[in-house]
N, C-alpha and C positions, 0 to 999 in steps of 0.2 A: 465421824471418826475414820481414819483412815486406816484399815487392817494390815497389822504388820507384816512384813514377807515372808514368805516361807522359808524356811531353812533347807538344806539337802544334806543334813546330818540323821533325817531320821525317814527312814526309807517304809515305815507304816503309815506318810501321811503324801506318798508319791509315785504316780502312776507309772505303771508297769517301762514305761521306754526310757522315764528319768533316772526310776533308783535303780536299773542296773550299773548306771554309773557312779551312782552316790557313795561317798565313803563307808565302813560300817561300822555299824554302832548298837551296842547291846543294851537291854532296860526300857522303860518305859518313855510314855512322850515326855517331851520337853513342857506342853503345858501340864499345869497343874490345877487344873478344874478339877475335884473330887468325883470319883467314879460312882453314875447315876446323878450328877447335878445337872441344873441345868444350866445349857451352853449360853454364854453369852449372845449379845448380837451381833459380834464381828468376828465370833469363833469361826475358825476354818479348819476341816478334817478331809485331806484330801483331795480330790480333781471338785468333790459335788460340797456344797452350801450347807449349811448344818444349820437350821433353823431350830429357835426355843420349845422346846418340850411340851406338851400341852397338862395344865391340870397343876397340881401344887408338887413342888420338889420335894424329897425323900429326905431333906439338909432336916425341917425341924421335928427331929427324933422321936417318934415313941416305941414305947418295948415291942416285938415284935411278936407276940403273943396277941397289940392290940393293935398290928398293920395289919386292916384287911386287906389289903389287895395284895399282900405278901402273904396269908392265910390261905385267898381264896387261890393262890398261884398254887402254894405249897401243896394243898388238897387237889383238887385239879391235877397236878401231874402226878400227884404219890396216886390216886386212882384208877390213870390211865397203866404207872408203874406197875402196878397191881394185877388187871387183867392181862397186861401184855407177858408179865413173869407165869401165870396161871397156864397162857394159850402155850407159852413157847416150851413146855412140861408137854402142856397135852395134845402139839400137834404129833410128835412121833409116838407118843405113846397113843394114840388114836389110829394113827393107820396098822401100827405092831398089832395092837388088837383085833384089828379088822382083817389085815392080811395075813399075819402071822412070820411078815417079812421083816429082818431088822434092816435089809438094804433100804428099802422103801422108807422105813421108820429114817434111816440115816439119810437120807434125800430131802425128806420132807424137811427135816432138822435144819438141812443143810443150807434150804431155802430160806430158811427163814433169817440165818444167820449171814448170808450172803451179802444183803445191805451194808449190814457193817462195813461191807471192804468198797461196794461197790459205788456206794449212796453217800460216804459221808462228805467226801470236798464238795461237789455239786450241790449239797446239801447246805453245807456252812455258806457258801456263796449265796444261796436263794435263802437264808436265815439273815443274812444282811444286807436282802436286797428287798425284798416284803414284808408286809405289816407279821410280825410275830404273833399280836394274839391271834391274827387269822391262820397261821399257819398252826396251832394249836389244837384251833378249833375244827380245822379240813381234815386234819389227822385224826383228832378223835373222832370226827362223824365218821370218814374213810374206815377205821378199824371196828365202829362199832358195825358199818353195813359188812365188812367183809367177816367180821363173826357170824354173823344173823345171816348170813348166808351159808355160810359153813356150817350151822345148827340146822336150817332148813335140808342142805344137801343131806346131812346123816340121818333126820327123820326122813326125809324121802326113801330111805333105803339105797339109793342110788347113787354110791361113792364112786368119783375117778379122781386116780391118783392125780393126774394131772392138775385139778382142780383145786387139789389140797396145794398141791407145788404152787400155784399161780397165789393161792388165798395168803401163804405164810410167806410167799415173797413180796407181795403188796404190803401186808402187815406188817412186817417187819423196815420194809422202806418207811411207812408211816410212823413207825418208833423212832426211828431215828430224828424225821426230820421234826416231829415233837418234840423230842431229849435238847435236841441241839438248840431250839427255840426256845425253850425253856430255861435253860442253863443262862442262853444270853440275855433273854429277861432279866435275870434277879435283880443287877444293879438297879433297873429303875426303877426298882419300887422299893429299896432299901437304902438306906443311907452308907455311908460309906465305912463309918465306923463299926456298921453293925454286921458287915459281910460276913465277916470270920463266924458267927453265930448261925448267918442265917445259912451258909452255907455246909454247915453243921449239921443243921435241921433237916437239909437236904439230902446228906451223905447220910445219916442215919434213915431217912426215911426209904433213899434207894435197897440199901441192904435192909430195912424190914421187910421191905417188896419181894426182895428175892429169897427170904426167910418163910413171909408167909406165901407165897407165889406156888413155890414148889408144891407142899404138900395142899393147897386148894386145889392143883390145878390136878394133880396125879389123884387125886381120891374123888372130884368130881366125875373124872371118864370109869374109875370103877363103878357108879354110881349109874352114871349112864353115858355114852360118849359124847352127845350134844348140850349137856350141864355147863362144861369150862365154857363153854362159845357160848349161852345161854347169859352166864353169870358176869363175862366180858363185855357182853352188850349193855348189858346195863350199869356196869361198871364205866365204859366208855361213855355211856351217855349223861351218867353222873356229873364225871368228870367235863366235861362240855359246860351244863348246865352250870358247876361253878367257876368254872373258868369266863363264862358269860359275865359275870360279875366285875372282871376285875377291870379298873378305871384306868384311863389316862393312856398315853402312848408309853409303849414298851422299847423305844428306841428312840433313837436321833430323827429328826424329820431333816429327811433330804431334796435340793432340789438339784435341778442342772444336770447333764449329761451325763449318762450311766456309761460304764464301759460294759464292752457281751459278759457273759457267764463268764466263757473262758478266761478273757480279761481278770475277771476278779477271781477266778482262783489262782489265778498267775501270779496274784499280787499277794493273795494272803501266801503261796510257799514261799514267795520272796521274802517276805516279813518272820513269819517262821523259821527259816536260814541263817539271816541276820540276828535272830534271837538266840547267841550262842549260850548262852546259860538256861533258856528254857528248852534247845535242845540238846541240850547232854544230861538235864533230868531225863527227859523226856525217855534218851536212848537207855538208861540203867531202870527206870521203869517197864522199859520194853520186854529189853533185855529177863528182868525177873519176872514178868508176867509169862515168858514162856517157859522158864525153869518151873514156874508156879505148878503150870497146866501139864508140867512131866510127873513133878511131884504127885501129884492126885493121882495118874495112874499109876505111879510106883504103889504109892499107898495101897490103891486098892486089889494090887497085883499082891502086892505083901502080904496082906490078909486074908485075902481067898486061897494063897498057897497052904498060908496056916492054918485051912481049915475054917474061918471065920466066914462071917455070914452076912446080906446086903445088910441089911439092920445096922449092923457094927461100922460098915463102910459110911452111913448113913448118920451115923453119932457123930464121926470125926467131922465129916463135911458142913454139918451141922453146927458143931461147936466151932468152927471156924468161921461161918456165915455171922454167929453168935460175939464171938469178938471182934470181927469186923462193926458190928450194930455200935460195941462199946467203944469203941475206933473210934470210930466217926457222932458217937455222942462227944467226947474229950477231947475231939480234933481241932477246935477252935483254941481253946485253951492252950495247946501246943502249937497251933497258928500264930498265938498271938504275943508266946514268949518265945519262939525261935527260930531264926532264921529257916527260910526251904533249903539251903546247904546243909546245914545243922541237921535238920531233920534226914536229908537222904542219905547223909554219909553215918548218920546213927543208923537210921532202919536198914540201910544194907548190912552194916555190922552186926544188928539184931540176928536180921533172916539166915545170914551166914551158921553164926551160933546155933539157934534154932534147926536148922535142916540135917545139921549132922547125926544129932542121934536118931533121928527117923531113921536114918540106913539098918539101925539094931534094935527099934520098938516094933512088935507086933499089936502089944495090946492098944484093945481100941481107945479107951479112955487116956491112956496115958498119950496115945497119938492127937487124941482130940485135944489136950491140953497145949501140945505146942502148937496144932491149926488155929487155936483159939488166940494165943500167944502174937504167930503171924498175921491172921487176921486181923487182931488189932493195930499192928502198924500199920497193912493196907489200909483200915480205915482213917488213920490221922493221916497220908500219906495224902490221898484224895482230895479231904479238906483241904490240907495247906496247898497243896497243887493249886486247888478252884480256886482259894485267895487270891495267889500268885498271878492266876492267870486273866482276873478280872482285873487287878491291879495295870498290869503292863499292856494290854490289848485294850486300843481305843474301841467304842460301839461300833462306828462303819466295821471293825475287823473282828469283833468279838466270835461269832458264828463260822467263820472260817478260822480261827484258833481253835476253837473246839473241836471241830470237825477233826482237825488236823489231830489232835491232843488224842480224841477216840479214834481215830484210824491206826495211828500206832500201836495202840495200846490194844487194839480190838484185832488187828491184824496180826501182832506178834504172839498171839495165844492160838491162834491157830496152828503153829507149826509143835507146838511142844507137845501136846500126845504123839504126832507124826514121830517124830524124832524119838522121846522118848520108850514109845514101842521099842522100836528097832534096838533099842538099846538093852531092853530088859531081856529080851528075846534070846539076847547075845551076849548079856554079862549077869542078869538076873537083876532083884531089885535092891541087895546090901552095895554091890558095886555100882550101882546105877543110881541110888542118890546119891553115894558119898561123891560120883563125879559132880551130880547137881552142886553137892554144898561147895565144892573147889568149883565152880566156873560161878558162881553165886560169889565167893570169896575174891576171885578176877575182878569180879565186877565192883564191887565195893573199892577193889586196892584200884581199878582205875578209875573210878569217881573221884577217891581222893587227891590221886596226883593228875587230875583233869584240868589244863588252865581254865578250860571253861567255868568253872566250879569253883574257882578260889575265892571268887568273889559275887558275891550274893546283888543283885543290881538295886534291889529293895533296902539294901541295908546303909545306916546314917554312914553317910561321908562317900560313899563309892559312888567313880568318876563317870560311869554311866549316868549315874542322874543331873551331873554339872553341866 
């Protein structure tokens, strides 16, 4: 059979020197293979050869309760979730103990969070360019030797700061390029219909991680300081050991001539560009995750003015971690009756509403009820995103969408304690959220009137999918 030509309407399946000329076009590919089927034999994606999947496709359904390779994925990285949330509590709270330094403590922090900005393109590229379970499984060995070193150095007696710096910037580079391997798994062990659930399971199980992460990982260094790194090793090796499990090829097998790294990350922000409606969610996601990370220190400035106590700052953030969990339990459900327009032009209108009385609650409970409140649309928010984003990004690009998706998102939280400091310093914290909920309120009214936004590329009859 003779393979039909390519087209130059859709610039995710065309190498970097072609689709800078190709016209643009928003929404997903023109075929319609179901995401995680397997590719025909004359499918073509791209410069390289996409040969058939190995093992039985994910098409004949069962409940995903009784998909073990979707079991043993889900375990597996909610495990590695789990230590990595526990360490990343108790590396600055490890050296604060040790030195009695909060610079130090915020250096070590700093490292570790550092990946995120520096690791993820490079990351999503080498997520679509090698075997994914191996990349899973090199991460968790990676993390569980750079714990077990980090427990060996603090019984040694013999801590250098530097050492801490180096352990939680490797560690955390190896979170990331786990996460992002992980994430582009799903599809091929899931069927198509079942995304929205399984993606569910996911988003719920990150925010349990980071629910029970915290307080394992801050009451294991009170306990003794090489416990969290003790308890992560084995956590990482756990996770290893069922991720060993899981069958079949986790991506497209490719053949024929690769382009460099660079190349391909060249190609996935090209594609990402062209995805005008994935990136103007994308920008009001941004956008609120740094309002978010102002808010939190408004909060917590608010309540120690009043006299209140970590404990109380501890409830809200809590109860918000907590609605988040319920988020992303119910996120499929709201995946799966409404549009990602729908949902963003609602949740920004929520968050809007929500933030304004924070400027005039001090108490902790009634504060934790609206984190609770917001957190639960960050968690359907998540969800319907992962849908969205499995949906329209073909396998060769899935890992460098990702990438791209947590760099924004993981990048633009960094500036909003910055900013918001300076703000409170300078206006206090009644004036300093109401300006949050008016630049929060911005953002919603230009969502709505966004061309990008008017039309959902997912949704029946719109001309991106014709």
């Amino acid at each position: 059979m003779t393979p039909p030509p390519k087209t130059v309407t859709d610039p995710a399946v065309l190498p970097w020197e072609i689709a800078a000329s190709a016209p643009e076009q928003d929404g997903p590919q023109p075929a319609t293979r179901p995401v995680g089927a397997r590719p025909g034999p004359d499918a073509q994606d791209g410069p390289e050869v996409v040969a058939p999947v190995d093992g039985d496709t994910p098409a004949a359904a069962v409940p995903l309760r009784r998909n073990r390779d979707f079991s043993l994925l889900w375990g597996g990285a909610g495990l590695s979730l789990l230590a990595g949330r526990a360490t990343a509590v108790a590396y600055p709270l490890t050296v604060l103990w040790i030195t009695g330094s909060p610079g130090d403590a915020g250096l070590v922090g700093t490292a570790l969070l550092l990946p995120q900005l520096l690791v993820q393109l490079p990351g999503g590229a080498l997520v679509d360019r090698w075997d994914r379970r191996r990349i899973m499984l090199g991460a968790g060995l990676g993390q569980a030797l750079v714990a077990g070193a980090v427990a060996a150095l603090l019984l040694s007696g013999h801590v250098w700061l530097w050492a801490l710096l180096a352990a939680a910037f490797v560690e955390g580079t190896l979170g990331v390029l786990h996460q992002l391997a992980e994430r582009a798994a799903v599809p091929a062990v899931v069927p198509t219909e079942q995304l929205p659930a399984a993606l569910t399971g996911n988003e719920a199980r990150t925010r349990g991680a980071a629910i029970a992460g915290q307080p394992l990982g801050s009451g294991l260094v009170a306990l003794g300081t090489s416990l969290p790194y003790v308890a992560a090793l084995v956590g990482q090796l756990a996770s290893v050991a069922l991720l060993f499990g899981v069958r079949g090829k986790l991506q497209a097998e490719r053949t024929g001539p690769r382009p460099d790294l660079v190349q391909d990350v060249k190609e996935g922000l090209l594609w990402m560009w062209r995805q005008h409606f994935l990136r103007a969610v994308m920008a009001a996601v941004a956008v609120s995750n740094v309002l978010f990370q102002g808010l939190n220190l408004a909060v917590m400035t608010g309540i120690q003015e009043n006299h209140g106590s970590q404990f109380q700052i501890g409830v809200v953030l809590s109860l918000s971690g907590a609605g988040g969990l319920v988020g992303a339990i119910s996120g499929g459900w709201w995946a799966t009756r409404f549009s990602l327009r729908t949902l963003v032009l609602g949740g920004l209108a929520v968050w809007t509403a929500l933030m304004v009385p924070v400027a005039f609650l001090r108490d902790p409970y009634a504060l934790g009820a609206l984190f609770a409140a917001s957190g639960y649309v960050g968690g359907v928010f998540n969800v319907a995103g992962g849908v969205f984003m499995v949906r329209v990004a073909p396998d060769r690009m899935r890992g460098r969408a990702n990438s791209l998706a947590m760099l924004v998102g993981s990048g633009a939280m960094a500036a909003g304690p910055v900013a918001a400091g300076f703000a409170l310093e300078a206006f206090g914290p009644t004036r300093t959220v109401l300006g949050l909920s008016a630049a929060m309120g911005l953002t919603a009214l230009a969502a709505l009137l966004s061309p990008a936004l008017r039309r959902d590329p997912l949704a029946k009859g719109s001309r991106e999918l014709s």
